[in-house]
C-alpha positions as CSV (number, residue, x, y, z in Angstrom):
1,X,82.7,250.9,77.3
2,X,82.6,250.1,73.9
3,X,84.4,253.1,72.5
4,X,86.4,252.5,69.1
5,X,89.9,253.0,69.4
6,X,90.8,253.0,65.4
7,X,89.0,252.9,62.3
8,X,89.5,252.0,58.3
9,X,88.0,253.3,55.2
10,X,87.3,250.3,52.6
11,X,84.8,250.5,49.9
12,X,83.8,247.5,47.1
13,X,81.7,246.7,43.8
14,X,80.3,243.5,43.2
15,X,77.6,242.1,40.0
16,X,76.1,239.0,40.1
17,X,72.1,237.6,39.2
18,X,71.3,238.0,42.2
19,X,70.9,241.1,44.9
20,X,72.2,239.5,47.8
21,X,75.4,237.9,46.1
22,X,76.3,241.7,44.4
23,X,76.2,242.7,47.9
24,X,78.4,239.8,49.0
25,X,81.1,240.4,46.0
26,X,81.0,243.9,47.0
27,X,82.0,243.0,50.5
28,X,84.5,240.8,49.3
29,X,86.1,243.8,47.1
30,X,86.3,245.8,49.9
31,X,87.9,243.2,52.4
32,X,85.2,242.7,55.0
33,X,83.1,239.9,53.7
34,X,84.3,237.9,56.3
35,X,83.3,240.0,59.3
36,X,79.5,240.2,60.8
37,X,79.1,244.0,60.2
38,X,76.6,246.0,62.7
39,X,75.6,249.7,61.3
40,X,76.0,252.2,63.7
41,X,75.2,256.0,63.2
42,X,77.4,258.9,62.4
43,X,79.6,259.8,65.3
44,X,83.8,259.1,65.2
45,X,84.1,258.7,68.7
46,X,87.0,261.1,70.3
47,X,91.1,259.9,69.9
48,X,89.8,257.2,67.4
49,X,92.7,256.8,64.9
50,X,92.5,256.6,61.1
51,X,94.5,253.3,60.2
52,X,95.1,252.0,56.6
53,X,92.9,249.5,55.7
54,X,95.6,247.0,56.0
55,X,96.4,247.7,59.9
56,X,92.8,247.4,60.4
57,X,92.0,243.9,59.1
58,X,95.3,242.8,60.9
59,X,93.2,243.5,64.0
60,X,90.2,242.1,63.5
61,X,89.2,238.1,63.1
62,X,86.7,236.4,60.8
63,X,83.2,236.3,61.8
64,X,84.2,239.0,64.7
65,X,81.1,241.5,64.9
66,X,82.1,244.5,63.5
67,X,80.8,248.0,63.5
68,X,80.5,250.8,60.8
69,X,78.9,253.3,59.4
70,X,78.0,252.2,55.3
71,X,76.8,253.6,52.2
72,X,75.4,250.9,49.6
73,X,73.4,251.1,46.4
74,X,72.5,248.2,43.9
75,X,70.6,248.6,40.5
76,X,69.9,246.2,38.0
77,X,69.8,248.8,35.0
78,X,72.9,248.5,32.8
79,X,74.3,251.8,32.3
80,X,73.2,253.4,35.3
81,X,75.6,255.3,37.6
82,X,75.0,254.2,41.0
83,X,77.8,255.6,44.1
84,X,77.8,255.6,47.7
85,X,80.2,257.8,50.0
86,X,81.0,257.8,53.5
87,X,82.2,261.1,54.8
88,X,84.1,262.4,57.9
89,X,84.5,265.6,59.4
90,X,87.1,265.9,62.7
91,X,87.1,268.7,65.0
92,X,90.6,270.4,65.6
93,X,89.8,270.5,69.6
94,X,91.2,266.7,71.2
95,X,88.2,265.2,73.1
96,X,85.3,266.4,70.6
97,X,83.6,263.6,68.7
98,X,83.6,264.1,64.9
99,X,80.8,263.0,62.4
100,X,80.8,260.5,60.1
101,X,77.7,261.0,57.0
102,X,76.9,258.0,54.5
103,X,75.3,259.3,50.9
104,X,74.4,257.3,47.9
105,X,72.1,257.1,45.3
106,X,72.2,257.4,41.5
107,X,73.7,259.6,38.3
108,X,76.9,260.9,40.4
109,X,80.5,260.6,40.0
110,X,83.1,259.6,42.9
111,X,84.2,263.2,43.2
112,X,80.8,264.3,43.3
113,X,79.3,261.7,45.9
114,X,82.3,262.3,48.5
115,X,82.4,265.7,48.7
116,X,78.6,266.1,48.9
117,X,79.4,263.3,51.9
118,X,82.3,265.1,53.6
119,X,80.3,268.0,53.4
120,X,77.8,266.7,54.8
121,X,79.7,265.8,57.7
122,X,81.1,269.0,57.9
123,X,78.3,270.7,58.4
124,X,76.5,267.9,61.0
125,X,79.7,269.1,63.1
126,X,79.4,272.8,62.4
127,X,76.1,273.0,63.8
128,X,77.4,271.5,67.4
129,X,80.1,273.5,67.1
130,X,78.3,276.8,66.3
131,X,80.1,277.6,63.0
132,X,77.6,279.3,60.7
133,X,77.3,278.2,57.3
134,X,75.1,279.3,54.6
135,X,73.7,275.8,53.0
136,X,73.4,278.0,49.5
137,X,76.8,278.1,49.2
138,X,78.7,275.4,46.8
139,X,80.5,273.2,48.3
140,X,84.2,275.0,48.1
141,X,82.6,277.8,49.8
142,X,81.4,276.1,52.9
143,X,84.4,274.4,52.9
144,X,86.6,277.6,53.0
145,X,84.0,278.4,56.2
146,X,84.7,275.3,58.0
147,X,88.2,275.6,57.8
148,X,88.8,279.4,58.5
149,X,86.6,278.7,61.8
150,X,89.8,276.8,63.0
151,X,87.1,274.1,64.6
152,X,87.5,271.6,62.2
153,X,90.6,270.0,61.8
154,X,90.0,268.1,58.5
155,X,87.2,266.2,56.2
156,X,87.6,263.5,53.9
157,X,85.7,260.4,51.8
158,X,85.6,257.8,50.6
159,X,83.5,257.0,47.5
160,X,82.5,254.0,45.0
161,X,80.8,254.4,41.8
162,X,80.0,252.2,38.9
163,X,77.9,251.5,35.8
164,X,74.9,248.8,36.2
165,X,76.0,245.6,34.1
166,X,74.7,244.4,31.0
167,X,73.0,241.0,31.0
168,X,70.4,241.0,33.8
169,X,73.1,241.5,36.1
170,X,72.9,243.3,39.7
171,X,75.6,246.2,40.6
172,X,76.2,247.3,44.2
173,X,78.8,249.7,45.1
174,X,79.4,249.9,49.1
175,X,81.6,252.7,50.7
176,X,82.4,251.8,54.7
177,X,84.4,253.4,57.7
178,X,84.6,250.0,59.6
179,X,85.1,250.8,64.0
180,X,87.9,248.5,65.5
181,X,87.6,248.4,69.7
């Protein structure tokens, strides 16, 4: 079974004249530019641990193919906000699997991208774990839900956000929960 046993947040921001190269100086401000990265979808698999980025490169080798679950954006307009999140939501029972969500897109801050991300999350676990939630709520409210349900152990993000550069310049921002099996 390929089941990951921890995993690493990371996230990057890269500009060059070219798309593909923002992407790549993005990955190389994150740390993982040197790994051949596979997008899987949004489940944290059950007793996968949260290590610090650090003890999570120390475990994996260059060109090793890599799996994770990644937010990117890129825009070429100088001044524009772009952000991408990657969100997690873990249940408090040991054995559930949790949810993992990836947002991104334009005009929002860190703040604002990740906890639309981890609430997003949240509430992809709330609904297979029968907690009922009211999406009109704001954010704090739902959140306040989730947690006095006792289901859901904890939620976090991580985010990346930046301005387009001047000069004809590409901007990518990349947020990533990278799997180590």
């Amino acid at each position: 079974m390929m089941v990951p046993r921890c995993m690493f947040f990371t996230k990057g921001v890269g500009t060059h004249k070219e798309k593909l190269a923002s992407f790549e100086e993005a990955l190389r401000d994150a740390k993982i530019a040197h790994f051949n990265l596979v997008s899987v979808s949004s489940i944290f698999p059950p007793h996968c641990e949260i290590v610090t980025i650090e003890e999570g490169l120390s475990l994996l080798h260059p060109g090793e193919i890599t799996f994770c679950v990644m937010a990117r954006e890129e825009t070429m307009e100088p001044g524009r906000r772009v952000f991408s999140s990657v969100g997690l939501a873990i249940p408090a029972e040991s054995g559930r699997y949790g949810y993992l969500s990836e947002h991104h897109g334009f005009g929002q801050t860190e703040l604002e991208a990740g906890e639309y991300a981890e609430d997003l999350a949240a509430e992809m676990l709330a609904t297979t774990l029968g907690i009922e939630f009211d999406s009109d709520k704001d954010y704090d409210e739902r959140r306040e839900v989730y947690k006095m349900s006792g289901k859901i152990v904890e939620s976090q993000h991580i985010s990346q956000a930046a301005l387009g550069a001047e000069g004809n310049l590409w901007t990518t921002v990349l947020a990533a929960a990278i799997f180590v099996l």
